[in-house]
TORLOZA-607450 format. One record per residue (C-alpha): residue in one letter; z, y, x. Coordinates in pm, whole numbers, plus 50000, padded with zeros to 5 digits. Each point is the difference from the previous one (the first is absolute). Example, Ala and Ser with C-alpha at 12.3 -4.5 7.8 and 13.67 -1.06 7.14 Angstrom:
BEGIN
A507804955051230;S499345034450137;
//
This chain:
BEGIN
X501176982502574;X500604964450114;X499675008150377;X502855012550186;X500065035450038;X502345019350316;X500365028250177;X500534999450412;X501755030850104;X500015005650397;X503425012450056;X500945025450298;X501574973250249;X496944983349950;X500964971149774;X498394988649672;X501035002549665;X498424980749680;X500855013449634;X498514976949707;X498335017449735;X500674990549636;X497115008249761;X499935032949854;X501655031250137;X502054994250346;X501685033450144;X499825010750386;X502845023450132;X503045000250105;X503864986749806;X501995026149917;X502474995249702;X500695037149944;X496445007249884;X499594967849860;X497644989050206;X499634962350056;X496554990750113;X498874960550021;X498125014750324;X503385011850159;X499075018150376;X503115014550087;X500624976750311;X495745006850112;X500365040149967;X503065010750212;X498655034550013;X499685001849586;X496615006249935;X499704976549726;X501025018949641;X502594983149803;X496894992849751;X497295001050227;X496834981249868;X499294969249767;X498074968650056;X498734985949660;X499564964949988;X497224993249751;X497634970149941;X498214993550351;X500765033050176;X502865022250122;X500005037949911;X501745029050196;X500825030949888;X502295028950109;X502545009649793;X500575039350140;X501174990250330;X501185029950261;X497874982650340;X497074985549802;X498704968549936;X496944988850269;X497364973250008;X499244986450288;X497245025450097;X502175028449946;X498975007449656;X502775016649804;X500304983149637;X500965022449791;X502745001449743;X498964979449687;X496964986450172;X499524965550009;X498594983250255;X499174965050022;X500904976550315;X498944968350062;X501594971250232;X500535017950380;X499765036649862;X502125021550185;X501745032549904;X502605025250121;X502755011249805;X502175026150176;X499734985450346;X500284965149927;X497194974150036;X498954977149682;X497784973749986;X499614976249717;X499264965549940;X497994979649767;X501424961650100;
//
């Protein structure tokens, strides 16, 4: 993909967060070395109340489009319209899309 793909997480004091997105698989959740979890999409510091599984969801960088999919989260992964997606299902996203995981806001962007 030769455009700049992020992710803008809304975080609970009301600040802003941007995560780049490499191509190919990126990880959402939370750091936590004792179950090995280490997610490029790291939202401990945007979900104080720990919603957000340790391996939450995926965002799949491939060609010209983004791909989520939940990977067997506890609190569910949401679009924007409240659909839940369900685990394994992949659903595409395009620049502004936004989605819920846990609590915690998401919005990407296309730049």
């Amino acid at each position: 993909m030769s455009k700049t793909v992020s992710i803008l997480v809304k975080r609970e004091d009301g600040r802003i967060a941007s995560f780049s997105l490499e191509e190919g698989e990126n990880l959402i959740g939370r750091w936590d070395p004792d179950a090995r979890a280490y997610p490029e999409i790291d939202l401990t510091e945007a979900d104080p109340e720990m919603k957000v599984s340790r391996k939450h969801a995926t965002l799949i960088v491939e060609d010209d489009h983004v791909i989520l999919s939940d990977i067997g989260s506890r609190n569910g992964t949401y679009l924007k319209d409240g659909t839940k997606v369900e685990e394994g299902n992949r659903v595409k996203l395009g620049d502004q899309d936004e989605f819920i995981v846990g609590k915690t806001c998401c919005r990407i962007s296309l730049g």
